[in-house]
One Martini backbone bead per residue (centre of mass of N, CA, C, O) as a GRO file, in nm:
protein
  190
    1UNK     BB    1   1.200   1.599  -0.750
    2UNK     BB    2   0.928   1.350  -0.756
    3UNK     BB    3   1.051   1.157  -0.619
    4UNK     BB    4   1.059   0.877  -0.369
    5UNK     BB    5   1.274   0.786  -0.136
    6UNK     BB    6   1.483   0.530  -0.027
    7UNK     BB    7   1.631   0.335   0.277
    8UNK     BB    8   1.679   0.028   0.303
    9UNK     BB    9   1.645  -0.201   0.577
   10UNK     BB   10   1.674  -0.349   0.871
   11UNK     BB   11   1.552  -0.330   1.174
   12UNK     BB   12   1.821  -0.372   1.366
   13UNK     BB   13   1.957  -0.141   1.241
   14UNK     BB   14   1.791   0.095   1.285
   15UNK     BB   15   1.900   0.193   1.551
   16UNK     BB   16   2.196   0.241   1.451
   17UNK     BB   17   2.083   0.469   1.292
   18UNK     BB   18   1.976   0.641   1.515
   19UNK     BB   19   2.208   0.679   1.673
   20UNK     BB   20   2.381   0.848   1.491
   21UNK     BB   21   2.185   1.047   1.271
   22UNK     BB   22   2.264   0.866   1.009
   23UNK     BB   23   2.355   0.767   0.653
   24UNK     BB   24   2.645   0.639   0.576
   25UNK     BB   25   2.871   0.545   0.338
   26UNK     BB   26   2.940   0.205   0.172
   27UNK     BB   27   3.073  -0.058   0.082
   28UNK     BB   28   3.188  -0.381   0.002
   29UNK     BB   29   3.330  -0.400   0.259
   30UNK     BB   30   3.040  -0.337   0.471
   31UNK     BB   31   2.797  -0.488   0.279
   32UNK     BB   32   2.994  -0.777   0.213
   33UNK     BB   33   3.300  -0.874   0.308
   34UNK     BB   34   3.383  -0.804   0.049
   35UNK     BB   35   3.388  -0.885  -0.286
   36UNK     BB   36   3.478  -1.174  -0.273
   37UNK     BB   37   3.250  -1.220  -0.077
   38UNK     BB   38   2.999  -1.151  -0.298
   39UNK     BB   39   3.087  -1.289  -0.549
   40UNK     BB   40   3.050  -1.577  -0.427
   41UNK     BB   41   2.752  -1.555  -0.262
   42UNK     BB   42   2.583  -1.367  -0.518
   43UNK     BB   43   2.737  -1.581  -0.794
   44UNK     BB   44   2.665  -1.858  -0.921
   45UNK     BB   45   2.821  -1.886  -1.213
   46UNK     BB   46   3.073  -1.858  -1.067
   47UNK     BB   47   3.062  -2.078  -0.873
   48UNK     BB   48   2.984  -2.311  -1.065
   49UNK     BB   49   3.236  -2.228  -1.304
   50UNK     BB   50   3.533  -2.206  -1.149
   51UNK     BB   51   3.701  -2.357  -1.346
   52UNK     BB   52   3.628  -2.156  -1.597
   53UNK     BB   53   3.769  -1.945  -1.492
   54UNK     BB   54   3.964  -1.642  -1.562
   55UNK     BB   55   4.152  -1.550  -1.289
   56UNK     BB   56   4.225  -1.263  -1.359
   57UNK     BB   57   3.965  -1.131  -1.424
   58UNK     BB   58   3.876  -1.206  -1.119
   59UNK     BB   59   4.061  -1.029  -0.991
   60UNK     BB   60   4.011  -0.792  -1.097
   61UNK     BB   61   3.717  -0.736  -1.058
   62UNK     BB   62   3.718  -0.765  -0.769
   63UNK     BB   63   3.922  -0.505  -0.731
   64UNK     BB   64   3.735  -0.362  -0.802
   65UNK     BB   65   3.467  -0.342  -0.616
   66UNK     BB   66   3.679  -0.256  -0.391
   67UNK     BB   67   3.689   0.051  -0.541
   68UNK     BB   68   3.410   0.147  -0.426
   69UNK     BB   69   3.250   0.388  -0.352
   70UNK     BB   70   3.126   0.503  -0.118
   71UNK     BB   71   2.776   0.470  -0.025
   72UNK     BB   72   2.420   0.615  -0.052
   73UNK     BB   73   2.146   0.391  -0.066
   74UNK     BB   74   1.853   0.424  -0.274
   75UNK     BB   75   1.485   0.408  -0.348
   76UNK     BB   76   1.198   0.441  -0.551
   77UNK     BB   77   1.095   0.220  -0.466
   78UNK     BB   78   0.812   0.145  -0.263
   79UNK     BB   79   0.835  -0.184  -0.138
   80UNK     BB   80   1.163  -0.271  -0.257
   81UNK     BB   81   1.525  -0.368  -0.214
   82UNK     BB   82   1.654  -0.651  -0.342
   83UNK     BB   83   1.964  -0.541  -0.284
   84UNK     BB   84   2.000  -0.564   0.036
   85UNK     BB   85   2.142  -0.867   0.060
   86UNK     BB   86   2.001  -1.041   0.316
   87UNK     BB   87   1.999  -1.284   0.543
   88UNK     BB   88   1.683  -1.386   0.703
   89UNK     BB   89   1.457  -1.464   0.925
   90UNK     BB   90   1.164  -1.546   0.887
   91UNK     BB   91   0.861  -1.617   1.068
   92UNK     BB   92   0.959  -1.973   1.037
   93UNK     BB   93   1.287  -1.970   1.030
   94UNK     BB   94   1.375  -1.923   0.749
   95UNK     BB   95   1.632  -1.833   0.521
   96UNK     BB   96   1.651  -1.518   0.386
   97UNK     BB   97   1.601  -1.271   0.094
   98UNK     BB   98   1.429  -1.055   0.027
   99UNK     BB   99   1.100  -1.036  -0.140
  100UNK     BB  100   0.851  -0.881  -0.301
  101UNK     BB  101   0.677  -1.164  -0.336
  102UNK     BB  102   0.742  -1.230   0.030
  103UNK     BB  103   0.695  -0.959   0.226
  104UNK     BB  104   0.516  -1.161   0.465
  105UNK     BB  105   0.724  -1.297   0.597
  106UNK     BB  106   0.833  -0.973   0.770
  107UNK     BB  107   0.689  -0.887   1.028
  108UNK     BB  108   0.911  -0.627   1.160
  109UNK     BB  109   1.194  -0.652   0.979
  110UNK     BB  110   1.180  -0.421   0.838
  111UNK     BB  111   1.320  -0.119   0.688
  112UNK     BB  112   1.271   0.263   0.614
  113UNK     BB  113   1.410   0.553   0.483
  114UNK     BB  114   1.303   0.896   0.422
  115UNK     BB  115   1.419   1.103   0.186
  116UNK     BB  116   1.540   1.383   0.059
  117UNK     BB  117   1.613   1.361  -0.300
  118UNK     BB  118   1.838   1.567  -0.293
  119UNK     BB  119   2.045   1.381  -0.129
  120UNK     BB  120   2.028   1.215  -0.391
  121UNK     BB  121   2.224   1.273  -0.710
  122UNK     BB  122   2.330   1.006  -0.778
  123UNK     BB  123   2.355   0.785  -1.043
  124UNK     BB  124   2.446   0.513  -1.110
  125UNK     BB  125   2.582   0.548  -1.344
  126UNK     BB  126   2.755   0.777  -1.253
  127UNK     BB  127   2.878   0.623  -1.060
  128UNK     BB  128   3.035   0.399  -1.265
  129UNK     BB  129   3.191   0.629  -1.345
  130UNK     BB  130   3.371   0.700  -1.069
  131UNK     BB  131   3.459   0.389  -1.061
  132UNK     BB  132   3.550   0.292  -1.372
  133UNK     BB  133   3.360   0.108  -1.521
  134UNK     BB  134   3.357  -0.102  -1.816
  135UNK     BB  135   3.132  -0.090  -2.064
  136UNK     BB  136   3.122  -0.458  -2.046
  137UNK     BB  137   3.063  -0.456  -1.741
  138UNK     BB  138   2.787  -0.280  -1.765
  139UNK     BB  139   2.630  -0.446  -1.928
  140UNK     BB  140   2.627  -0.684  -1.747
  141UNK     BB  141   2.499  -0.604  -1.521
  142UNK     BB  142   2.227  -0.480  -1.681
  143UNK     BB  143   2.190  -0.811  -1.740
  144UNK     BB  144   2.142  -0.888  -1.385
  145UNK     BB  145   1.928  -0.716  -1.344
  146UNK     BB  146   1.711  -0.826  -1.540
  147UNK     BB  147   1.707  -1.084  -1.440
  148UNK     BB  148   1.659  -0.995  -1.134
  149UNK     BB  149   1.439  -0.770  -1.147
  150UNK     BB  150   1.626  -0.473  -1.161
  151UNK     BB  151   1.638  -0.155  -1.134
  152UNK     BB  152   1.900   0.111  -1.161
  153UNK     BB  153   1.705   0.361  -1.224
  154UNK     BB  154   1.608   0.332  -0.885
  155UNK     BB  155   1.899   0.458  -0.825
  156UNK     BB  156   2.021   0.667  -0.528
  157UNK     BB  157   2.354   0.856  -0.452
  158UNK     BB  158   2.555   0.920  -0.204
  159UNK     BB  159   2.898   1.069  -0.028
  160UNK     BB  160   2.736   1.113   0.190
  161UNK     BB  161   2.599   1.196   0.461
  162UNK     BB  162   2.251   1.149   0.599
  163UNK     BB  163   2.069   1.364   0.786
  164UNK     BB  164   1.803   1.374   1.015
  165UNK     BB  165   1.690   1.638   0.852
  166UNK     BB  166   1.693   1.458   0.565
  167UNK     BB  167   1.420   1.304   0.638
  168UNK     BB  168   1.076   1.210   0.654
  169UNK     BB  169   1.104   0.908   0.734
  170UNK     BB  170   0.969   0.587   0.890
  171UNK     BB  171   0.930   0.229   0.826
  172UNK     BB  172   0.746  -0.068   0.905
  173UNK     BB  173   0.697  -0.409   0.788
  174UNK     BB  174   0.375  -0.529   0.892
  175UNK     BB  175   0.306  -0.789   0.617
  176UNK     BB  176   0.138  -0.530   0.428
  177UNK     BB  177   0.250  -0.280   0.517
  178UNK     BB  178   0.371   0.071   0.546
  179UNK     BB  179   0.442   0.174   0.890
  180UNK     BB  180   0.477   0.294   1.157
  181UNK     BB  181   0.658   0.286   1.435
  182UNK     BB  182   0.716   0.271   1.691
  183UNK     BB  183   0.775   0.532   1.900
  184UNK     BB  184   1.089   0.513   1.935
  185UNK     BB  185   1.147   0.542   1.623
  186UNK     BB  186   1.046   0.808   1.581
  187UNK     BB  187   1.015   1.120   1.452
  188UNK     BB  188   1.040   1.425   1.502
  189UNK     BB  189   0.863   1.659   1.481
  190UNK     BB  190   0.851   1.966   1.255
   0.00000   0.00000   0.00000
């Protein structure tokens, strides 16, 4: 596989990600506190058409995300995974989203973990096809992808944990690009 994979995450959980020593996989329910509240928080439309929502669909929808398979997401994109979903504190303390046209704004705030490719062997579709996801909504995923300007064609996914033997790098964002971290978060040369 010639591509760089990353596993993108924030400064400070990177702490626990090295005291672990691995990436475990995690769900919906470990990423945002569950569906329901993903899809309140992280979905405009349907929080806007409230009103018009056909309840039934919203549970199944709902219900369907709880049952997505944990995994360790990981990103071929070099810059950023906008879909980190986190809302942290800018260096001016406004709360935003991470994303790439202004991670000038999180010097120091930002982390990501290189891992040997071969460790994340699924692809999105396929994750898709093990969690069940129905061609319809499939389709609809690939269109609000294409909306918020996000490839899904650049993830890949483990069912597995990667141990810290299968990292190749830590680096932290230092406000213009991806830098070694402090000595204390490097890894042990090989």
């Amino acid at each position: 596989m010639p591509w760089r994979l990353f596993h993108y995450t924030l400064r400070d959980q990177l702490e626990a990600i090295l005291s672990s020593g691995q990436l475990v996989p995690a769900g919906s329910m470990d990423r945002f506190g569950g569906a329901l509240n993903y899809r309140l928080l992280h979905n405009a439309v349907e929080v806007a058409d409230v009103l018009n929502i056909n309840l039934s669909d919203f549970c199944e929808r709902t219900a369907l995300a709880d049952r997505e398979p944990a995994a360790v997401w990981c990103s071929t994109d070099p810059v950023w995974e906008t879909t980190v979903g986190r809302y942290i504190a800018d260096s001016s303390g406004i709360i935003r989203q991470p994303h790439k046209s202004y991670l000038w704004l999180f010097p120091g705030m930002l982390a990501r973990i290189e891992v040997d490719a071969t460790s994340c062997p699924i692809s999105y579709e396929a994750h898709l096809a093990v969690w069940g996801v129905p061609d319809g909504i499939r389709e609809e995923v690939r269109e609000r992808c294409r909306w918020a300007g996000v490839d899904p064609n650049d993830w890949r996914l483990s069912y597995e944990p990667i141990p810290r033997s299968r990292w190749l790098g830590i680096h932290v964002w230092d406000g213009k690009r991806w830098a070694l971290p402090p000595p204390a978060l490097r890894l042990p040369p090989r």
